[in-house]
C-alpha angles and dihedrals in degrees: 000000000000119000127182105190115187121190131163094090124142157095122331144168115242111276095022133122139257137172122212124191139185130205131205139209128171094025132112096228097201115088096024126118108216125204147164132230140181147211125202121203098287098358135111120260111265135195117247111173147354140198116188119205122257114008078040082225101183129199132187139205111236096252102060101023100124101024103049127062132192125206143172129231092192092173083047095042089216132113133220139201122196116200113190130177091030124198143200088260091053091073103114129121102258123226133203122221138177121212139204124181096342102328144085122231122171123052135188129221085256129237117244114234116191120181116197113211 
């Protein structure tokens, strides 16, 4: 069975930092793009952020390119993803995935952020 656990939600001033990070289990980590996606109260789930395996190849969504950063534990088997400079948009719950040949597979429960102005 294949779990994704995030954790590292919670309450922050605006411009402030916060690190998710999602832990795996049952997955073969190797081979696998993570990534990490949000959903905002009454909007559509958007992608945020990806790390391929391998050439660790990243890509960002705009809105966060410059403030978020994606990386890779591969002995941990767990990926993070550190938002800094948050802002009042940027409250979503934020979901883990892990992705194979252009789709993702894998999803967590997802970890609320909520960032006061």
């Amino acid at each position: 069975q294949v779990l994704l656990v995030e954790s590292g939600g919670g309450l922050v001033q605006a411009g402030g930092p916060l690190r998710l990070s999602c832990a795996t289990s049952g997955l073969t980590f190797s081979g696998y793009t993570m990534g990490w996606f949000r959903q905002a109260p009454g909007k559509e789930r958007e992608f945020v952020a990806a790390i391929a395996w391998g050439v660790e190849r990243t890509d960002y969504a705009q809105s966060v390119k410059g403030r978020f950063t994606i990386s890779r534990d591969n002995a941990k088997i767990t990926v993070y993803l550190q938002m800094n400079s948050l802002k009042s948009e940027d409250t979503a719950v934020y979901y883990c995935a892990a992705g194979y040949k252009s789709a993702w597979n894998y999803w967590g429960q997802g970890t609320q952020v909520a960032v006061s102005s």
